[in-house]
C-alpha positions in Angstrom: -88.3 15.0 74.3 -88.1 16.6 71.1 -85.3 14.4 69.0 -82.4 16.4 67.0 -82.1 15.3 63.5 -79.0 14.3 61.8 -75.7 15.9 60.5 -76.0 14.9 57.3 -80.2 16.1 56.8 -78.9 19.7 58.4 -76.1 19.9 56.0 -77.9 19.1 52.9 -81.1 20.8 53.5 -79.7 24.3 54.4 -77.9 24.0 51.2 -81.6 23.7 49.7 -83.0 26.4 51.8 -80.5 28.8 50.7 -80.7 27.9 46.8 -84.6 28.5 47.5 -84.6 32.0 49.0 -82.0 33.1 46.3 -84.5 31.4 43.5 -87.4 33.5 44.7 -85.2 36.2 44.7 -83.7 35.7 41.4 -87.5 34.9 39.9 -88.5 38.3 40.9 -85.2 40.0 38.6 -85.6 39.3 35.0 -83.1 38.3 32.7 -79.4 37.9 33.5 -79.9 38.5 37.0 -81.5 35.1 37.0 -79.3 33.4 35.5 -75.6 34.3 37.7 -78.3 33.7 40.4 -78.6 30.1 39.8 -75.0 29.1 39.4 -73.4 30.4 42.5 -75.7 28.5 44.9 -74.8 25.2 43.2 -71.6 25.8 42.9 -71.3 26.3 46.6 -73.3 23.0 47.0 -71.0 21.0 45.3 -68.2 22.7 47.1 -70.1 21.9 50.6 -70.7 18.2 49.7 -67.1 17.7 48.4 -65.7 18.9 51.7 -68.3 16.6 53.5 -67.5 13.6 51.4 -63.9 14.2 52.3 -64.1 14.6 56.1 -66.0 11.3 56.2 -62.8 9.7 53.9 -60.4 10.9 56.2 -62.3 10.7 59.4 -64.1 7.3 58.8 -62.3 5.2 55.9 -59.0 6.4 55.9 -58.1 5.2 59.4 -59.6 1.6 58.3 -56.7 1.3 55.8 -54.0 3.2 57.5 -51.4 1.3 58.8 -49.6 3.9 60.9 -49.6 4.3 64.5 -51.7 6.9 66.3 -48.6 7.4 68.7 -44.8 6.8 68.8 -41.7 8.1 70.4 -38.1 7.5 70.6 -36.9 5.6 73.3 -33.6 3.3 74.9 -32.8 1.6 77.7 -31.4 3.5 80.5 -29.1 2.4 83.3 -28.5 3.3 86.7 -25.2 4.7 88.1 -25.5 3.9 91.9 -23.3 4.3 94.9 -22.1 1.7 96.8 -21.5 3.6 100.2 -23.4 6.3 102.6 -21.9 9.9 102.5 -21.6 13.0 100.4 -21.1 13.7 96.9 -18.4 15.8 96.7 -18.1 16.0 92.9 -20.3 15.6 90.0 -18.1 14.4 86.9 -20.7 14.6 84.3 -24.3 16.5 83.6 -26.7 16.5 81.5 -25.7 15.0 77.8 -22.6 14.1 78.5 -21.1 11.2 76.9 -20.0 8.5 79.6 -17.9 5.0 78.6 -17.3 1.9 80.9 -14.8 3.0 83.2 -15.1 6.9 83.2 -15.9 8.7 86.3 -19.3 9.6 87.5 -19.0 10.9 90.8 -16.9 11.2 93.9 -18.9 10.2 97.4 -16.8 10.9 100.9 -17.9 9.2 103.5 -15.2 10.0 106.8 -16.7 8.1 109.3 -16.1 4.5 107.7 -15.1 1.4 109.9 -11.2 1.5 110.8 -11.7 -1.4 113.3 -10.5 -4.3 111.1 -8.0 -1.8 109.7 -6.7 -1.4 113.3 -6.8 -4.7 114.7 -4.8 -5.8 111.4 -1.7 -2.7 112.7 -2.2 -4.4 116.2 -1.1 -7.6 114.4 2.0 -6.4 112.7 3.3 -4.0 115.3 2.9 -7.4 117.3 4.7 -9.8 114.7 7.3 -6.9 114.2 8.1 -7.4 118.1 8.1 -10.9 119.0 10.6 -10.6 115.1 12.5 -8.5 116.6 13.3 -10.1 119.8 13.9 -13.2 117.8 16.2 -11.1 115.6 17.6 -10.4 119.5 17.8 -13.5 120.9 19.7 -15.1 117.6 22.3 -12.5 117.3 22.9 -13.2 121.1 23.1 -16.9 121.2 25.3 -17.0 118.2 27.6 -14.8 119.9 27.8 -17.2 122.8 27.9 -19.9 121.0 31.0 -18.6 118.8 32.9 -17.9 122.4 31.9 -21.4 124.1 33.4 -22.7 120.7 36.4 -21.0 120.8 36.5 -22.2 124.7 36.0 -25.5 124.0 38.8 -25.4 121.3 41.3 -23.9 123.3 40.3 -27.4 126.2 40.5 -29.4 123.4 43.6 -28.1 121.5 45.0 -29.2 125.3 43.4 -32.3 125.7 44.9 -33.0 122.3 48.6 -31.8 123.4 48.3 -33.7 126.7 47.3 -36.8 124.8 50.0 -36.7 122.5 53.0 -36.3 125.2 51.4 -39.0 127.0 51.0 -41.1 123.9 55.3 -40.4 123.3 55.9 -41.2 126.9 54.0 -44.5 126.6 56.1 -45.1 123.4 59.7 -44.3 125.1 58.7 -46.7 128.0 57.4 -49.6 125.8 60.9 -48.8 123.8 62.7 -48.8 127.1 61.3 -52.2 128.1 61.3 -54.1 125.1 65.3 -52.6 125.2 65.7 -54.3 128.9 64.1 -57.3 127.5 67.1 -57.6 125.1 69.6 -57.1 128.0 67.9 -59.2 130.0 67.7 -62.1 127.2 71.8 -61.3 126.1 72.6 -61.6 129.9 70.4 -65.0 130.4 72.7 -66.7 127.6 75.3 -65.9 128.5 75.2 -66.8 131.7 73.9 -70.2 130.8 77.5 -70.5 128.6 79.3 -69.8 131.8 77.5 -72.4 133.5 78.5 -74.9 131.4 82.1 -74.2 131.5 81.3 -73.8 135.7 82.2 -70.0 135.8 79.2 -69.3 137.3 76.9 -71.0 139.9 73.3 -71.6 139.8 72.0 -69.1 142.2 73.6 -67.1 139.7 71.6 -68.5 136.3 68.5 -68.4 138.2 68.5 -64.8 139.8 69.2 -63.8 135.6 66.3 -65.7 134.6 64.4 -63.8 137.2 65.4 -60.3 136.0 64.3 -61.4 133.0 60.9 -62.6 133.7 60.7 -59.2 135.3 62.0 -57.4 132.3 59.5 -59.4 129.7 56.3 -58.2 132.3 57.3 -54.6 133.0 57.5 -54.7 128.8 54.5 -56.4 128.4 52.9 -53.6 130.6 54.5 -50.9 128.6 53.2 -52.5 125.3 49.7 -52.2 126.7 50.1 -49.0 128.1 51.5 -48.0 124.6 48.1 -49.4 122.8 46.0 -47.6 125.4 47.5 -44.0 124.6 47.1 -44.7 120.8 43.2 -45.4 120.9 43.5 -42.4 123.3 45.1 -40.4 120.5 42.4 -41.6 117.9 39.6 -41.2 120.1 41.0 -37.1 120.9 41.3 -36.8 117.1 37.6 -37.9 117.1 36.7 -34.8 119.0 36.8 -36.6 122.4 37.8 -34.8 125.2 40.5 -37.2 127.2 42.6 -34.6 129.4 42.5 -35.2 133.3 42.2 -32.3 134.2 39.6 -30.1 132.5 37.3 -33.1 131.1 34.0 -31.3 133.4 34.8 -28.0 132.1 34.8 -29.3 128.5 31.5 -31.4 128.8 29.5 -28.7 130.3 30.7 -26.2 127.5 30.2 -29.2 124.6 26.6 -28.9 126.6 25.7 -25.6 126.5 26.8 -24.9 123.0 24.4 -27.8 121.9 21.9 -25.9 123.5 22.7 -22.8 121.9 22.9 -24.4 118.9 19.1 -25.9 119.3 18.0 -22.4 120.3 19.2 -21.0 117.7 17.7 -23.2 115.4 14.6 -22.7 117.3 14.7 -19.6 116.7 15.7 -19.1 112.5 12.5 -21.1 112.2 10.5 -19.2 114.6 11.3 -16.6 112.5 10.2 -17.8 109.2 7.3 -18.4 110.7 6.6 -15.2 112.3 8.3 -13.3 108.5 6.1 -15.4 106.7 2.7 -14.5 108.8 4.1 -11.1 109.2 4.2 -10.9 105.2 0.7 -11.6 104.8 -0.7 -9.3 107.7 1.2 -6.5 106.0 -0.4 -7.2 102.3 -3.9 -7.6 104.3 -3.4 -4.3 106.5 -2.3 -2.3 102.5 -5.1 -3.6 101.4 -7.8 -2.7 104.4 -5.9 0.3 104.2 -6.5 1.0 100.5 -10.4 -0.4 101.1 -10.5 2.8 103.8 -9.3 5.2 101.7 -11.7 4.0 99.0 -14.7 4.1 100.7 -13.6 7.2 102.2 -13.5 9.4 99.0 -15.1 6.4 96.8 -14.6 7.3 92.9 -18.4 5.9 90.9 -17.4 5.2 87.4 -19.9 3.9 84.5 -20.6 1.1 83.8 -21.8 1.1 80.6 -21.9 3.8 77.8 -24.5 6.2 76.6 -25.3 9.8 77.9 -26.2 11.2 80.9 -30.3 11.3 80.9 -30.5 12.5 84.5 -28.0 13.5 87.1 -30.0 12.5 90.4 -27.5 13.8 93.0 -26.2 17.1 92.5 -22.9 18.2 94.9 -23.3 18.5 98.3 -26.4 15.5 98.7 -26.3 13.3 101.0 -26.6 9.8 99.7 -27.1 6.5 100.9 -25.6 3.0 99.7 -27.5 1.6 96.3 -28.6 5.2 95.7 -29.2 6.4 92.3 -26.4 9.2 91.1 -27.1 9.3 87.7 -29.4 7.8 84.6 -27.4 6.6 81.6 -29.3 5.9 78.1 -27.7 3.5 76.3 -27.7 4.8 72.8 -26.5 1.7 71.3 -30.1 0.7 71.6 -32.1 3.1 69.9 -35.6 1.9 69.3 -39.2 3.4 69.6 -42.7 2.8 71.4 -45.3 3.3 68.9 -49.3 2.6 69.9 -51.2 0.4 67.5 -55.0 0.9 67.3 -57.2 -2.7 68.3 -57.7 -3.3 64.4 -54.0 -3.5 64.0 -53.3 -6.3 66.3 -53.7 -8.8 64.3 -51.5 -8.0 61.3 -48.5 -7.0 64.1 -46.2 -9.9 65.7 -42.9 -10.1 67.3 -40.3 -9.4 64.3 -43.0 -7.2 62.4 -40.8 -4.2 60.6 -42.0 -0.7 61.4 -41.2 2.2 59.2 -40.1 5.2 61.4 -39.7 8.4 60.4 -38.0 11.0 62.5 -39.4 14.3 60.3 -41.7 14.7 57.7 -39.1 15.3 54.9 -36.7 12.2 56.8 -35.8 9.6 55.2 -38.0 6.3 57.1 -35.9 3.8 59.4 -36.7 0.0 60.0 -37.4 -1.5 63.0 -37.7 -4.5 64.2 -40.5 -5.3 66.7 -39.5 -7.0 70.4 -42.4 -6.8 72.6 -46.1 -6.6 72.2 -47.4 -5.4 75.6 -51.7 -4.6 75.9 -49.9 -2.3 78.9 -46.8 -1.4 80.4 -46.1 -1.1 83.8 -44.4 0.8 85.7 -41.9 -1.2 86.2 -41.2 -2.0 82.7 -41.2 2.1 81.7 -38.3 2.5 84.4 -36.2 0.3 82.7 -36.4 3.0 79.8 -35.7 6.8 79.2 -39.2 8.3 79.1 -42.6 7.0 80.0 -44.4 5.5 77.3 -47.2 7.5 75.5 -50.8 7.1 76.3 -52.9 4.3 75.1 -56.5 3.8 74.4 -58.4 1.2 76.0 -58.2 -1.5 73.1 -54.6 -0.2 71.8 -51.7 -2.5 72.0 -47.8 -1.2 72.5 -45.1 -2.0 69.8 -41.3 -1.7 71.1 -39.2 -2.1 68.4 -35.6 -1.6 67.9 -33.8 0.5 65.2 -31.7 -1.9 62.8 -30.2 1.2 60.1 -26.9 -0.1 59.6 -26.0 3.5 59.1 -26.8 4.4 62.8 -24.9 1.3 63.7 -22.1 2.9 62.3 -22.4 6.5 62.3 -21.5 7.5 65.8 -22.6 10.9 65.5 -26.0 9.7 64.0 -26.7 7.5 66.4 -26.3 10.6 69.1 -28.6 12.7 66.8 -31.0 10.2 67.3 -30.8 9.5 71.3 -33.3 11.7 72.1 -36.0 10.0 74.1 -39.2 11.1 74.0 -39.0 13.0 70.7 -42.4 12.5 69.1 -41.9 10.2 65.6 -44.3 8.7 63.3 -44.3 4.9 62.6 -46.3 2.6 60.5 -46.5 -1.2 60.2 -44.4 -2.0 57.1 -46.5 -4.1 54.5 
């Protein structure tokens, strides 16, 4: 096999070859024929070898020094804007570009057959409280009522028991007054009988049957003095609330009875009742709040979560989406930074906090940034969490992500949207 020779041999020997044939030529014109013959082929040689000598610069030596990368792109994080439920997306908020802030809304997703179970087994509850709360309410007026007319009963008996007690109580007193009255004639008739005795007006059977009548009269008074005493503790005890008639005193117990009941029932039942207004009260915030849940999920409003602009919309109107579904990608241009590919030779010289010099155009003004990760690849799973994929590596090549520090774009909010544009090709170079 018959080897080719070199680059280099073929491009300096036609050179030769050609300034040969025109020297033959040239040798067979005389005089200044010869001589413009002569300097045009060298002229064109030195022209040849200077473009030779500067292909190898820039092809060969030029990369050796250069410090720029051979790739480089813009790039920021980008978030996800999910849904949280199954249904429909009735309405897309936002598209492409768009600026989104924490809070705003997204999308609207309508999902009518959500659970109502809890929702109706919470109504059950309070129709249920609202009832037995009602027939409490019921059951109270009712009792007071009765109560209030087996009072007024009972008053009436008493008010007579009272009445009866006292005429009793002033009967007792004109009898004690009576006998203690019959005493004194009784004690005035005794002496002076015993002064006629002594003169002899009288007899003895006389003195004695006096004595007698008095002995009678002193125990019929002491009899009305007790009786007296009786009615007066009578009259305390009726003052007391005692009932202490003769007549009525069954009547009057079994109404004192039954409005004690009524009164416990009614107790019974203003605490049943707080009970039942208190658990009633929380069933009712629980069943607004189910109820508000429903009607959530039901036409469920997706808001951001974070700023930036709209990268992607994912679900258009009309999909049909499922819970932790993507709606929407969000770049977070608060994070501007860029992806540049460094050649083997480079990694040596680069480190985390390296600064890169990035220029956006070729007449721009370069930016710093700030390497954060050195990665020999990048997975897949890394590249999702950004904008764009990353660009294409050699085998040997190393990735730089570095973040943006201009103060200016940090403060310029319509700079830093002119320069959210993932995947806008850029030139960087490791800063010396």
């Amino acid at each position: 096999m018959r080897a080719s020779k070199p680059i280099s041999y073929l491009l300096f020997r036609r050179p030769a070859r050609i300034a040969g044939t025109i020297d033959r030529r040239a040798r067979s014109r005389p005089g200044r024929s010869r001589q413009k013959g002569s300097f045009v082929p060298k002229l064109a040689a030195y022209a040849l070898l200077a473009f030779v000598l500067w292909l190898m610069i820039a092809t060969l030596i030029q990369p050796l020094l250069s410090a720029q990368a051979t790739r480089a792109v813009l790039e920021a994080p980008v978030g996800l804007v999910t849904s949280p439920i199954n249904g429909v997306v009735t309405q897309m908020a936002v598209h492409t570009r768009d600026a989104v802030v924490p809070g705003s809304l997204v999308a609207t997703v309508r999902n009518p057959t959500v659970s109502q179970e809890i929702l109706t087994t919470l109504t059950t509850q309070r129709l249920a409280l609202q009832s037995q709360l009602s027939q409490l309410g019921n059951q109270f007026k009712a009792d007071s009522q009765e109560m209030r007319s087996v009072g007024q009963e009972a008053q009436v008996h008493r008010q007579a028991s009272l009445a009866q007690t006292w005429d009793a109580w002033q009967i007792a007193q004109r009898q004690r007054d009576v006998a203690h009255s019959v005493v004194a004639e009784q004690e005035n008739k005794v002496r002076t009988n015993e002064a006629l005795l002594k003169e002899g007006a009288i007899s003895e059977q006389v003195m004695n049957a006096a004595e007698a009548q008095l002995s009678t009269a002193r125990a019929n008074a002491a009899v009305a003095e007790q009786a007296f005493a009786g009615q007066a503790q009578t009259v305390v005890s009726a003052g007391q609330g005692a009932f202490v008639g003769t007549g009525g005193s069954n009547l009057f117990q079994t109404l004192s009875s039954r409005r004690e009941a009524l009164r416990n029932s009614i107790d019974r039942a203003q605490q049943d009742g707080t009970a039942i207004f208190k658990q009633l009260k929380q069933i009712t915030q629980l069943e607004d709040d189910e109820r508000r849940r429903v009607e959530k999920l039901a036409a469920y409003q997706v808001t951001a979560t974070q700023p930036g602009l709209v990268h992607t919309v994912l679900a258009p109107e009309g999909a049909y989406v499922t819970a932790g579904a993507s709606l929407v990608r969000v770049t977070d241009c608060s994070r501007i930074g860029v992806v540049a590919v460094f050649p083997a030779r480079l990694a040596k010289r680069l480190s985390i906090g390296s600064m890169l010099d990035v220029k956006i155009g070729e007449n721009s003004t370069a930016l710093p940034a700030r390497v954060e990760q050195l990665l020999p690849e990048a997975s897949e799973a890394l590249q999702s969490t950004y904008s764009v994929p990353f660009p294409y590596a050699e085998q040997g090549s190393i990735y730089a992500v570095a973040r943006i520090e201009d103060s200016g774009v940090q403060q310029a909010e319509s700079r830093r949207q002119s320069l959210c544009v993932p995947g806008k090709v850029v030139s960087a170079s490791l800063k010396t």
